[in-house]
LOPA-469664 format. One record per residue (C-alpha): residue in one letter; x, y, z. Coordinates in steps of 0.25 Angstrom, whole numbers, padded with zeros to 4 digits, always signed. Layout:
N
AXYZ/...
This chain:
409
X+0341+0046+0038/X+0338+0055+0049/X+0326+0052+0058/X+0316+0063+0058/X+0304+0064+0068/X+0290+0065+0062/X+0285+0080+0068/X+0272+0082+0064/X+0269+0095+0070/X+0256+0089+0080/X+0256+0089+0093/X+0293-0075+0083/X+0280-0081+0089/X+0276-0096+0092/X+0269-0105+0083/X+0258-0110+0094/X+0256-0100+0106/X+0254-0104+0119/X+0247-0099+0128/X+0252-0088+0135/X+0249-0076+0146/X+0245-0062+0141/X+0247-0051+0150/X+0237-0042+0140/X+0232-0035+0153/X+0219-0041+0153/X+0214-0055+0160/X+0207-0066+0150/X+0196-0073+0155/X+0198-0088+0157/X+0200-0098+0146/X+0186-0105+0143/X+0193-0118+0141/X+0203-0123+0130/X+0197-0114+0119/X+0186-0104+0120/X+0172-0103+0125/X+0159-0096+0120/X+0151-0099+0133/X+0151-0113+0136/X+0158-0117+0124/X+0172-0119+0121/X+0177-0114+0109/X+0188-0118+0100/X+0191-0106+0092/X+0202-0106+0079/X+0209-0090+0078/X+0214-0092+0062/X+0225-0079+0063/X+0236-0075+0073/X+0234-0061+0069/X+0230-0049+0079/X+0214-0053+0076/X+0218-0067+0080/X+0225-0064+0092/X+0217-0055+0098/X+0204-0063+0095/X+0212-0076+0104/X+0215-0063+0113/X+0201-0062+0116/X+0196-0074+0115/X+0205-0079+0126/X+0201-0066+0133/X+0187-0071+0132/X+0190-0085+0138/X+0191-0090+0123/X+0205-0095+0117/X+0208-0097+0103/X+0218-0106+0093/X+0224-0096+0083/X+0229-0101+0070/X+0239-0091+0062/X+0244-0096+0048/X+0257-0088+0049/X+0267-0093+0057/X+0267-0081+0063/X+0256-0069+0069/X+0253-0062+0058/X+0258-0045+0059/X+0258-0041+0046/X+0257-0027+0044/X+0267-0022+0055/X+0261-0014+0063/X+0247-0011+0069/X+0240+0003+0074/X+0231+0001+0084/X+0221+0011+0086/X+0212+0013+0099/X+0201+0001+0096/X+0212-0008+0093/X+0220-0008+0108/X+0206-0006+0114/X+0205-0020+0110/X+0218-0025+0114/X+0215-0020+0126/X+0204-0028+0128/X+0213-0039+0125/X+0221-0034+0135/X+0233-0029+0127/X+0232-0016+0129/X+0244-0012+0137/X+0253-0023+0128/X+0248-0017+0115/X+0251-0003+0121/X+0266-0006+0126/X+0270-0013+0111/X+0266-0001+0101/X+0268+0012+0100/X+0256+0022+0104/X+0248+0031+0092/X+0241+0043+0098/X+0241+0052+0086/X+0238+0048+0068/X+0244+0058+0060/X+0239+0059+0047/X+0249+0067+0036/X+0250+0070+0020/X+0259+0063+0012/X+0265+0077+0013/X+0265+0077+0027/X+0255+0088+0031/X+0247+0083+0044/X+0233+0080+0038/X+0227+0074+0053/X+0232+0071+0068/X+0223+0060+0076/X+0227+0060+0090/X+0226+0044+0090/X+0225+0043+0105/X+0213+0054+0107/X+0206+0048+0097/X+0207+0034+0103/X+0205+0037+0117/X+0197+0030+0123/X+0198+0017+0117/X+0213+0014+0115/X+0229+0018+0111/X+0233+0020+0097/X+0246+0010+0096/X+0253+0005+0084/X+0260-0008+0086/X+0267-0019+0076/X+0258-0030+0073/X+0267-0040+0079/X+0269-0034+0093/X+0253-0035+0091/X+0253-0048+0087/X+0263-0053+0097/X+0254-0046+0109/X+0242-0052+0105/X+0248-0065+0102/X+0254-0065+0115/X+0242-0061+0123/X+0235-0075+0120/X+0236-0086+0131/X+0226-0099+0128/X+0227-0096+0109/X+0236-0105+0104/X+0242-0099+0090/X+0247-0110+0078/X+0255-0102+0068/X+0256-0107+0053/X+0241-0113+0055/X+0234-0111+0042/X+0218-0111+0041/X+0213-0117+0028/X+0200-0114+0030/X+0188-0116+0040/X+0173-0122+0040/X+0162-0124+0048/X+0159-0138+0054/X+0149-0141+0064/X+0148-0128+0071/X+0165-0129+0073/X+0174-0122+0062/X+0184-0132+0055/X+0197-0126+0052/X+0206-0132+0042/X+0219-0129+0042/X+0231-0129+0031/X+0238-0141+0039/X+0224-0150+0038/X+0219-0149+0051/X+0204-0146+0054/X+0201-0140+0066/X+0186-0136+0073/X+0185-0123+0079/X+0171-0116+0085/X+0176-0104+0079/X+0187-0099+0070/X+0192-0086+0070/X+0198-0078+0058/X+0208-0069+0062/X+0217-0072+0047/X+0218-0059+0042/X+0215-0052+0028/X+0218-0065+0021/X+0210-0073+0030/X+0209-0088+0025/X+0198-0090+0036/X+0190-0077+0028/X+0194-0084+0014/X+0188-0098+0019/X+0177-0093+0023/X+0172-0080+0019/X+0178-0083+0005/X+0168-0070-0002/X+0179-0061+0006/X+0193-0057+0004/X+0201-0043+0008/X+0199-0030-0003/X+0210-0023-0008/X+0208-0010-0003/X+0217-0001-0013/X+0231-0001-0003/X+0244-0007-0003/X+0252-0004+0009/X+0266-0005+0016/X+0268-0009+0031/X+0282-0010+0040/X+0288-0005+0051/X+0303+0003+0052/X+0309+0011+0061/X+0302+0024+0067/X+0313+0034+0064/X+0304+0044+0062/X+0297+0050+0071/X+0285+0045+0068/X+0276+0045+0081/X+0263+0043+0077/X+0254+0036+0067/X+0256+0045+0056/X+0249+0042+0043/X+0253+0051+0027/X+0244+0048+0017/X+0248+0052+0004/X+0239+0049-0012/X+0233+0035-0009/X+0246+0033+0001/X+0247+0030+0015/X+0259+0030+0023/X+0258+0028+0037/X+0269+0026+0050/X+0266+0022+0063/X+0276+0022+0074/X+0278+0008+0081/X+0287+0004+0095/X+0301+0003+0097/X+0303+0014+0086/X+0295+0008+0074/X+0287+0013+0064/X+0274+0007+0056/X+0273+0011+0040/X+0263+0009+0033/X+0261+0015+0017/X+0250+0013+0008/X+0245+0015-0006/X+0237+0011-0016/X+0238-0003-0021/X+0242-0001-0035/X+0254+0008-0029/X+0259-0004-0020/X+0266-0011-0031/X+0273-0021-0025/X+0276-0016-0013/X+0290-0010-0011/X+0297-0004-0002/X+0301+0005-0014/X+0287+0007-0019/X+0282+0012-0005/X+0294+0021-0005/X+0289+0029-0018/X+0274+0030-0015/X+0278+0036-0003/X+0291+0044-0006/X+0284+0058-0005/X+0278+0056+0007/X+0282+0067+0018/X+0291+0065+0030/X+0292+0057+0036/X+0287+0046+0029/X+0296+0050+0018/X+0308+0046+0028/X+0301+0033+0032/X+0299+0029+0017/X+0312+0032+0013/X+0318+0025+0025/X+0312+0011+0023/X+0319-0001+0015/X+0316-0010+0004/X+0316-0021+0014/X+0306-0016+0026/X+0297-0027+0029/X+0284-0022+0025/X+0271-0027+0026/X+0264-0024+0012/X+0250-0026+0008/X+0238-0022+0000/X+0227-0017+0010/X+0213-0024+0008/X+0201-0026+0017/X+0189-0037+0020/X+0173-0035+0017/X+0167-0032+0030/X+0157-0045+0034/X+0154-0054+0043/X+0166-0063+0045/X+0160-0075+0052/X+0156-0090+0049/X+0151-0101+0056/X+0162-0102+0070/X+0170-0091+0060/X+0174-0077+0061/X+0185-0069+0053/X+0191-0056+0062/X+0202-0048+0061/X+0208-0043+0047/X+0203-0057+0042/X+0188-0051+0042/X+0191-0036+0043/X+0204-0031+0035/X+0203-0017+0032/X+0211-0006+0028/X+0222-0002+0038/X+0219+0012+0038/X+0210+0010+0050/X+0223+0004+0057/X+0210-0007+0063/X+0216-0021+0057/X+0221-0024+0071/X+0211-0018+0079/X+0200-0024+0073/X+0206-0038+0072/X+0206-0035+0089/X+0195-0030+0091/X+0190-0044+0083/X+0194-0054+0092/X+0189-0045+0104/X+0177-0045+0099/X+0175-0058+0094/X+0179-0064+0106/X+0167-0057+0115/X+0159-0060+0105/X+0163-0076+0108/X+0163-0074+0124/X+0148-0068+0123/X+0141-0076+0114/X+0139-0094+0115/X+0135-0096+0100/X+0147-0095+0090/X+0138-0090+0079/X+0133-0079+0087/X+0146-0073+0092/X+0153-0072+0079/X+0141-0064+0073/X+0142-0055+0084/X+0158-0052+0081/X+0154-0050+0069/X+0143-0042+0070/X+0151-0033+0082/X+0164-0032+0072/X+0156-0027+0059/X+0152-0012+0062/X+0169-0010+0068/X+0174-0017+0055/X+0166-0009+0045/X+0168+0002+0050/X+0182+0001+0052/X+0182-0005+0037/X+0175+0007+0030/X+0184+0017+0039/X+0194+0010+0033/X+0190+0013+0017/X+0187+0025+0019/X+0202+0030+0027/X+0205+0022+0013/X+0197+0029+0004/X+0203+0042+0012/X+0217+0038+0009/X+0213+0037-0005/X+0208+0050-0009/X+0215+0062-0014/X+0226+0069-0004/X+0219+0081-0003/X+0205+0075+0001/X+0212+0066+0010/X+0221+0079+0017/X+0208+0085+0017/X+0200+0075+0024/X+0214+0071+0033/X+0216+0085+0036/X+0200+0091+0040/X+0194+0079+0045/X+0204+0069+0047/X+0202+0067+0063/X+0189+0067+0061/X+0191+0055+0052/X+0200+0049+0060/X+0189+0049+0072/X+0176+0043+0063/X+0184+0032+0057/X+0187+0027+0070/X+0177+0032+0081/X+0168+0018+0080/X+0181+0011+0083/X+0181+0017+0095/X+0171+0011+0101/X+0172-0003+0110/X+0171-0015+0104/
């Protein structure tokens, strides 16, 4: 096939880490002693998750003088989902962890959302980089490049791959931690950082688990022989598709639909829910194989509460999964570990600093939640209320769903 350009007439990793040096651009503050410290007390603090929540949080931690041991039952980070867009809030954070300049040199800079019709017709243009100004780039970049940044910014965290959680109680103001293997270990705190299927979550806040939310959806990265130069979305009856462009010539799909569509899956039934959408999507489609290495899931999300115990707390997709449509997953998994580490440099008792992440995180997380059904609901409804909406008022949408993001932390 012959390339065509998009116009759209508008202007392996190591089983236990040592510690290493970061060149992330900021300056930690000197370790505290062997673990951390919340004034004069050293902590011994248990990250169970090597994902971007986890790493960030042991990021900050040892930013704040604090250091962590991370746990990952994989025997590897976890990146599924290929790819992540990272709106303004979300490298405002990583530049306070002091990633910034690294974040910017390994993805691929977004300063403008195009949002068409399954036929094609331009229902809105958000200039990205105007809209963020102010607070930070708009950058797409693979979940493993982000992964392996973050991973390799730690200095004093040690990481055990293939180190499996059981489950976790409280024990004479410590946190016991059982692991697959038999051990029991005491922590003074224990963080979270798991993921939508959080076993830490399902131990201990067993009246939870992640909601269905009505979407079955295809991600994978392929070759950018398209044009494509932008994040540049076409929505078509209940059906999403999506590309992003990535670095060194890639591009990020993603396609959704509703769940009792997905069948099993396929490469082949993707290819006909989505074979009349215009160019050039059409192309992209048509161009993929049977074999891509897809990530494939049915979307879902948590109930928004208060995700701490006794010496516990949950962050991350682990207490906060939502819909991708807000493209926050990573950010506020960042954002997280930022905040819950201030909240353990500023305040001696335990208790009392936990409450006070939770209390700082809930107003962002329900907003970002209920933004989140009601893009979804949007996505749902008839094309001609949704191309009215898109078209008329659809930067105006764009600026209330995220305008409370913009502010500082």
């Amino acid at each position: 096939m012959r390339p065509r350009t998009l116009v759209l007439h508008l202007q392996p990793f190591q089983r236990k880490l040592k510690p290493r040096r970061n060149d992330g651009g900021l300056t930690s503050m000197p370790a505290d002693g062997a673990k951390g410290r919340l004034g004069s007390q050293v902590l011994k603090i248990l990250i169970v998750g090597a994902g971007v929540a986890g790493l960030a949080a042991a990021r900050a931690l040892e930013m704040r003088g604090m250091r962590a041991d991370i746990v990952e039952r994989r025997n590897a980070p976890p990146t599924a989902g290929k790819s992540v867009f990272l709106l303004g809030n979300a490298t405002r954070a990583l530049g306070e962890l002091g990633l910034l300049e690294q974040v910017l040199r390994m993805s691929f800079p977004i300063k403008a959302q195009t949002i068409l019709s399954s036929r094609g017709r331009v229902l809105n243009h958000t200039e990205t980089e105007t809209e963020w100004a102010g607070c930070g780039p708009c950058v797409a970049i693979s979940r493993q490049s982000l992964v392996k940044m973050l991973q390799a910014s730690l200095e004093r965290t040690s990481i055990d791959f293939g180190v499996t959680v059981v489950h976790t109680t409280s024990r004479l103001g410590r946190r016991a931690v059982h692991f697959l293997d038999g051990r029991v270990e005491e922590y003074d705190i224990v963080i979270g950082a798991d993921g939508v299927r959080s076993t830490i979550r399902a131990a201990n806040f067993p009246q939870t688990a992640p909601r269905l939310i009505g979407f079955g959806a295809w991600r994978f990265v392929t070759d950018n022989y398209y044009g494509i130069d932008r994040w540049t979305a076409m929505l078509g009856a209940g059906r999403t598709l999506l590309a992003m462009p990535l670095p060194h010539s890639q591009l990020y799909l993603y396609a959704d639909c509703a769940q009792d569509e997905f069948g099993d899956g396929s490469i082949a039934t993707l290819k006909h829910l989505f074979a009349n959408f215009a160019h050039p999507f059409d192309d992209i489609i048509a161009d993929l194989d049977e074999d891509v290495d897809a990530h494939l899931a049915f979307l879902e999300d948590l109930p928004n509460q208060d995700y701490v115990g006794d010496r516990l707390v949950l962050i991350g997709d682990a207490a906060h999964a939502s819909s991708p449509n807000m493209a926050q997953g990573a950010a506020l998994a960042i954002e997280d570990g930022i905040v819950l580490a201030r909240c353990l440099r500023n305040d001696q008792a335990i208790e009392r600093a936990l409450a006070k992440f939770s209390e700082m995180r809930r107003r962002r997380v329900e907003w970002v939640q209920k933004q989140g059904r009601m893009r979804d609901r949007l996505r749902k409804a008839p094309d001609f209320v949704r191309n009215f909406l898109f078209l008329n008022f659809g930067t105006r949408l764009y600026r209330r769903a995220y305008r409370s993001l913009l502010e500082p932390l």
